[in-house]
N, C-alpha and C positions, 0 to 999 in steps of 0.2 A: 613587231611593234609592241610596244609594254601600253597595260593598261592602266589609265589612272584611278584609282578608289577617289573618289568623293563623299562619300556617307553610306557607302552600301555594306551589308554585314557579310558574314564570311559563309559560305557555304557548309550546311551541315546534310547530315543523314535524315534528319526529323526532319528539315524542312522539305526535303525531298519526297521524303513520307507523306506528306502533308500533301503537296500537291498532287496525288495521286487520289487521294481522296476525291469522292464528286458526289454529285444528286443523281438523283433518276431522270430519265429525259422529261423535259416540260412541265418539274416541278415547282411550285411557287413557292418560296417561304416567307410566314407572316413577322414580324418583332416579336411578337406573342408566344410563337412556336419556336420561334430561335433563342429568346430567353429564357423559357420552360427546359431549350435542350443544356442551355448553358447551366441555368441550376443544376440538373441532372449529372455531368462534366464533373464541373463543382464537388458535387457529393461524392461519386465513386472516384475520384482519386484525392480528395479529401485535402484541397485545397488552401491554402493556409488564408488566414482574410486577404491580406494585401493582394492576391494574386484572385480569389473569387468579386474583389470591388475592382480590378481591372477588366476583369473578364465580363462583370456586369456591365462597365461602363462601355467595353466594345459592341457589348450587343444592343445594348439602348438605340446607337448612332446609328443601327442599320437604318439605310433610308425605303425598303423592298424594294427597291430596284428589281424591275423581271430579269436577270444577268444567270449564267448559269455559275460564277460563282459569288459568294458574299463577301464583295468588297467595301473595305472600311476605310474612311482614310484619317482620321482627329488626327490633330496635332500634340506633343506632348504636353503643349502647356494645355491644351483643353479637357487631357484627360487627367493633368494634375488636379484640376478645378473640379472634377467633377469626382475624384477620387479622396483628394486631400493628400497623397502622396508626392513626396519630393521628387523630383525628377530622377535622380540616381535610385530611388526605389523603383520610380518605375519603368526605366528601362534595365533594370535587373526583371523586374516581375514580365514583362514582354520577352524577353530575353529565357526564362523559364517554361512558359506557354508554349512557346514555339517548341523546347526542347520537349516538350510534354504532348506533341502533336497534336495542338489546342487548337491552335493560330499559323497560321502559316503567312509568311512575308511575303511582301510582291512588289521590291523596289524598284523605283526606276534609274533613269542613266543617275541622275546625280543625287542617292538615295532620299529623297526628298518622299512626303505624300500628298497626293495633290489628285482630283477630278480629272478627267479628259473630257470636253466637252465639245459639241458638233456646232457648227457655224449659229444655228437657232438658238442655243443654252443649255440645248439638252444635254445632259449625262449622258455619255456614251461608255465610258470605260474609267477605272481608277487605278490609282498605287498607293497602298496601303499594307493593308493585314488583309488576309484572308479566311472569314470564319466554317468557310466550308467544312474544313473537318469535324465539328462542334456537331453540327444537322447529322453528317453522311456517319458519324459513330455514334449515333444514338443508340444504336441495338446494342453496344460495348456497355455503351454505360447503363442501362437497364442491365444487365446482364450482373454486371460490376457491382453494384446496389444491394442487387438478393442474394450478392454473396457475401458482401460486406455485413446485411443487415442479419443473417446466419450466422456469419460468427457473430455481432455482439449479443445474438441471442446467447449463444452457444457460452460467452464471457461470462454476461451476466446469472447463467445457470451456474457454472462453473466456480464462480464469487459466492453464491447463496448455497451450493453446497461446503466452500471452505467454511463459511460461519456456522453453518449448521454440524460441523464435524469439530469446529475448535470450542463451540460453547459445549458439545458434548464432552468432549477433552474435560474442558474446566470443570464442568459441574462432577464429572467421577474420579478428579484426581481432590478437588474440596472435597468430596464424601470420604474417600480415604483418608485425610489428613484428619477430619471434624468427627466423622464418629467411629473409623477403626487405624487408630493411631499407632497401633503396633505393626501393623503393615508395612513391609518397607515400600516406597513410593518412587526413592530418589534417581533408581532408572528412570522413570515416566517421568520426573519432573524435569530431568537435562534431558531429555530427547523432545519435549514441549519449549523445554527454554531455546534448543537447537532451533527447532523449527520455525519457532517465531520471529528469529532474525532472518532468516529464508522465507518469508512468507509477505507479499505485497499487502501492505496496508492501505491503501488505497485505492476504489478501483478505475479513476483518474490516470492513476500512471498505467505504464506499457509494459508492465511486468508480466508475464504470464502465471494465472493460478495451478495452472494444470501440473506443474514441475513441481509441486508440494502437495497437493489435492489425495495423490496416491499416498502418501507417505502420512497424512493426517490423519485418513482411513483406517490403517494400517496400525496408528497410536489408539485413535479412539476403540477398536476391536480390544485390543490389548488393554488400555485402564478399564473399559465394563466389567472385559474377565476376570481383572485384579479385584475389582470392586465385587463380581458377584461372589468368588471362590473366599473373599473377604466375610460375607454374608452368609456364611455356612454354606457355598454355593448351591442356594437355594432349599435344604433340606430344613423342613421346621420339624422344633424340639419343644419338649416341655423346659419352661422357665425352670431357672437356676434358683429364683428366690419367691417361695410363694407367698400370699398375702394371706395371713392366719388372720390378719385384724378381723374388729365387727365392720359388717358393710356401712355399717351409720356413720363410722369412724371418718370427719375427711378427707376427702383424695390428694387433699394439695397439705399435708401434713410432708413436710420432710424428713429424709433419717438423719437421726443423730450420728453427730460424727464425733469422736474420741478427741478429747480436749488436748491442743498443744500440734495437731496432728495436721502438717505440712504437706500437699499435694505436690509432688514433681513431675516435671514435664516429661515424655518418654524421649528417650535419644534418639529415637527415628524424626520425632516431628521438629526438633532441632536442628536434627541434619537437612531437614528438605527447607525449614525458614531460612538458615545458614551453608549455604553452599560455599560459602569462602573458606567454611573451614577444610574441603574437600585438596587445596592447597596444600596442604603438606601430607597427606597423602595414607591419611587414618580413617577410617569409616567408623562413622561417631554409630556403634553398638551397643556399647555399654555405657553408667554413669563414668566409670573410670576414665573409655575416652574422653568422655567428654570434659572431663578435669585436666585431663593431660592436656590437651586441646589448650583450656581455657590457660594454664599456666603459660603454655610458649607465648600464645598470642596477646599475651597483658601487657608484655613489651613491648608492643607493634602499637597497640593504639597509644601511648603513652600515657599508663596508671602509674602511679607510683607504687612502688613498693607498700606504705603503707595504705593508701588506697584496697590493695588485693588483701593485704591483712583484718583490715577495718570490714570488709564484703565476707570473707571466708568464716570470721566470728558472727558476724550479724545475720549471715542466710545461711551459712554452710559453703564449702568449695564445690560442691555440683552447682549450684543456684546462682553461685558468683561468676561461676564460668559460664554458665548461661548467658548471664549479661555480658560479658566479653564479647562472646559471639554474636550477641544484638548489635553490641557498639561498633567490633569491625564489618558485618555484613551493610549498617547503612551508614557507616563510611562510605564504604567500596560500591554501593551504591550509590552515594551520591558524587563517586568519583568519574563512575562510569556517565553519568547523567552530563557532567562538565558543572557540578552544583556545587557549595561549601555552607553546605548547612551547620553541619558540627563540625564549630572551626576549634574544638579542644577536646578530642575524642578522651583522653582522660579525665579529664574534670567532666563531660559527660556521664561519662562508666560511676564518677562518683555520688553525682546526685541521682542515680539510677538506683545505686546502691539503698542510697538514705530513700526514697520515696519504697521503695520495693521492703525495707524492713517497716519502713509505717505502715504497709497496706494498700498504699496507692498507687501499685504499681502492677501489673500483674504478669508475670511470665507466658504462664501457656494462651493467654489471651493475645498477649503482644505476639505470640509465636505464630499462634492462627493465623492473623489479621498479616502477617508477614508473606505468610506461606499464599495467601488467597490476592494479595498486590502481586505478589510473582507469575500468577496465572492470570493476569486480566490483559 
């Protein structure tokens, strides 16, 4: 004989699970005690809403019936009302529960849910859902809870030492750039800039810290060292330059500087502001690379020829290839961004030129302030 389906669902594993679930003998459960266990449910398998506002709304309808199991029976449209969810939501979200050995189903011949009731009116039996499992795994989910709420203890340590190891990062690789310039840096700065793109900026998403956590460690150890062996590691000396003035003399008196007499930037701190120039595959040591540097790349941002003449008389060919390397670094910065700020990267390079021979411009400042946007 073939049976005919009417409305009834297909037999799974979970639900089979489910009904194996039970109470203790001649236990009572109150709505109070069964929505307390359903929050509980809720939290340790971390519920999404639509499926913790079902879950609430099944346990509200419990009527405590003294029954040994907790049958429910709402209909869907009662529990759209009381949810706000579409019905195709929410026999997806019922349809989940079950699989989650939440609820467990208890159709009848023509998958209908409906009371059974005794000749007097009384409730005697129903077909519905079943939230017995919900009560009878409460120790799961307590359980489930204090492990869940260890690890985002364990997260949120884990996040407060990344910060505490990347600001340490920045603040000794800025010491290096701002007050021992002849350092070279540029390992530490691409092994920071490596990292940073590996490293979850949010502690929102699901990214785990701990897969960079070691490895930040590992950098901030290595810039202190740089920084301290920077600092005469550690050993103090008598000053290079003593102060023979009279003590009356001002303190905030500055030294004269030799008239006509042009500061240039050092070609380390060029290299770590400018990392594009690392592209063709010269490590900016000397002023010369960095001429050399500057000449290939004039033609890339497109200067004119007389443009690099006009810079090369007015500041010198070190100073004018400096600004080369300004101009293609926040290109390429704002290429990588998806931005178009300098939509004429030569006519840029040129009024760089003119403001930088008036004065109002400054190199190793722009250089700094470059280097320190790269670390934040």
């Amino acid at each position: 004989m073939e049976t005919v389906h009417s409305g009834g669902r297909p037999l799974t594993r979970a639900a089979l699970a489910g009904r194996r679930r039970a109470l203790d003998d001649g236990r009572t459960i109150s709505r109070r005690e069964l929505s307390a266990a359903g929050r509980e449910a809720a939290k340790a398998l971390r519920l999404r809403p639509a499926l913790r506002s079902i879950l609430s709304a099944l346990c509200a309808v419990w009527g405590e019936q003294a029954w040994e199991r907790l049958i429910v029976w709402p209909s869907n449209e009662h529990l759209c009302g009381m949810t706000g969810l579409s019905e195709r939501a929410l026999r997806y979200g019922l349809r989940d529960l079950v699989a989650l050995e939440v609820i467990t189903p208890r159709d009848s011949a023509n998958g209908k849910r409906f009371a059974i009731r005794a000749s007097g009116g009384a409730i005697i039996d129903a077909y519905g859902f079943d939230l017995t499992p919900i009560v009878a795994r409460r120790g799961e989910w307590a359980s489930a809870i204090l492990e869940a709420t260890a690890r985002d203890a364990q997260r949120r340590r884990s996040f407060d030492l990344l910060t505490i190891r990347r600001r340490a990062v920045s603040e000794a690789l800025g010491g290096l750039l701002t007050k021992f310039p002849r350092t070279d840096a540029a390992d530490l700065l691409a092994a920071q800039e490596s990292l940073e793109r590996s490293t979850p900026k949010r502690r929102s998403s699901g990214a785990d810290p701990d897969i960079v956590l070691e490895a930040w460690g590992e950098l901030q150890v290595m810039a202190e060292e740089r920084y301290y062996q920077a600092a005469c590691a550690g050993n103090s000396g008598r000053h290079l330059e003593q102060d023979t003035g009279s003590p009356t003399d001002p303190c905030t008196k500055a030294p004269e500087e030799e008239p006509g007499l042009i500061r240039l930037p050092e070609p380390a701190l060029v290299a770590a502001a400018c990392p594009v120039a690392a592209e063709f595959g010269v490590k900016l040591e000397t002023e010369a690379d960095v001429i050399e540097i500057g000449r290939l790349m004039r033609g890339g941002i497109g200067a004119h020829p007389s443009a690099w003449s006009e810079a090369c008389e007015a500041l010198g060919p070190f100073r004018a290839s400096v600004l080369v390397l300004i101009v293609a670094q926040l290109h390429d910065d704002d290429a990588r961004r998806g931005e178009i700020r300098i939509k004429n990267p030569g006519g840029y390079f040129r009024q760089l030129v003119r403001l930088c021979s008036e004065g109002r411009y400054g190199l190793e400042a722009e250089l700094m302030a470059m280097c320190r946007r790269r670390m934040i």
